[in-house]
Each structure stands twice: as C-alpha cells, then as structure tokens.
NUGUDREN-358565 format. One record per residue (C-alpha): residue in one letter; x, y, z negated. Coordinates in Angstrom, 2 decimals, padded with zeros to 5 digits. Layout:
N
A/X/Y/Z
...
//
This chain:
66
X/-004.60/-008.40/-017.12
X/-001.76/-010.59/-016.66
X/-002.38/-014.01/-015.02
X/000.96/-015.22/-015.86
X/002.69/-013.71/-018.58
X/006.16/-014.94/-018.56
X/006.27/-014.35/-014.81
X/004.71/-011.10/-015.18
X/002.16/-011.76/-012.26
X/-000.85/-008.82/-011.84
X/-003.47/-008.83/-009.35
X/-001.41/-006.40/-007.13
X/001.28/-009.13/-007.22
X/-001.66/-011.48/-006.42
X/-002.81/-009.84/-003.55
X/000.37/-009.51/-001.81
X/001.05/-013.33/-002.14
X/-002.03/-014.43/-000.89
X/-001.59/-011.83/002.52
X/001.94/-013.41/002.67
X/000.59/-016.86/002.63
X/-002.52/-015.84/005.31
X/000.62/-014.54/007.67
X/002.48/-018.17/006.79
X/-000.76/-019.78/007.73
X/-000.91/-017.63/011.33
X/002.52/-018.37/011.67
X/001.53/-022.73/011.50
X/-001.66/-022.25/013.42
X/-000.52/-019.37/016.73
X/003.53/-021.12/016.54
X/004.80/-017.58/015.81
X/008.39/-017.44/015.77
X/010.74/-016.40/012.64
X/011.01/-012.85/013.52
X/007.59/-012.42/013.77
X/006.66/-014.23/010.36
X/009.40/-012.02/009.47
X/008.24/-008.90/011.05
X/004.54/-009.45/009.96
X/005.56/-009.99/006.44
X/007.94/-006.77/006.49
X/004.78/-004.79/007.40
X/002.80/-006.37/004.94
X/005.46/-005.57/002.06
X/005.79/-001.82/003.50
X/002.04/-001.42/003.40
X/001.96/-002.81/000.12
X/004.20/-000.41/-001.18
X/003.24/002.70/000.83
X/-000.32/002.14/-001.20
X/001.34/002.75/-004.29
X/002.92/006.00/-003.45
X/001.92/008.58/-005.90
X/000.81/011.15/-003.94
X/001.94/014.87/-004.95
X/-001.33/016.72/-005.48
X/000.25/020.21/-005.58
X/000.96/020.13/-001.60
X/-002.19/018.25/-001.07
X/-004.93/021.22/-000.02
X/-002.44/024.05/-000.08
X/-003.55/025.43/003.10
X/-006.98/025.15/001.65
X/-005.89/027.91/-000.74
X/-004.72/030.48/001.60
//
C-alpha cells in the first residue's frame, strides 16, 4: 500500500523517515554535533538496508547437510 503515490512512499520508506527524524530529535535535545547526526543516520540507513538483503538459502545450513 502506497501512502503517497506520486512520491512512491511505502511503509519501509516510512519507517526509515520517522528513525531519521527520532535521531534529528536526539540531535536538538543531547546538542550532538553534525558528524554524529551524520554518523547516527549513516548507521540507521546501513541497517535499513542490510535488513533487506536477500539472504542466499543454498549456503544457509550447508554444514547441516554434511
């Protein structure tokens, strides 16, 4: 389900907005400094996308096999 369809917005998109606006909102309230807004939001966008990975089932339990 899109929530914006000439954006092309999903909930994962969703999700990862409102985690980069909590870290935006610890930046205001602790007085973080740009690199680590930046750094928290690089490890936010990394996690994000390491999630998604498609994961190669073959390899999975091979030593399971043996």
């Amino acid at each position: 389900m899109m929530m914006y369809p000439y954006i092309k917005l999903g909930p994962r998109d969703g999700i990862l907005l409102i985690s980069v606006s909590i870290m935006l909102v610890l930046t205001l309230v602790f007085n973080w400094s740009v690199w680590e807004f930046v750094s928290s939001i690089v490890a936010v966008i990394i996690a994000f996308s390491a999630g998604h990975m498609k994961s190669n089932e073959k390899n999975v339990l091979a030593f399971l096999k043996k």
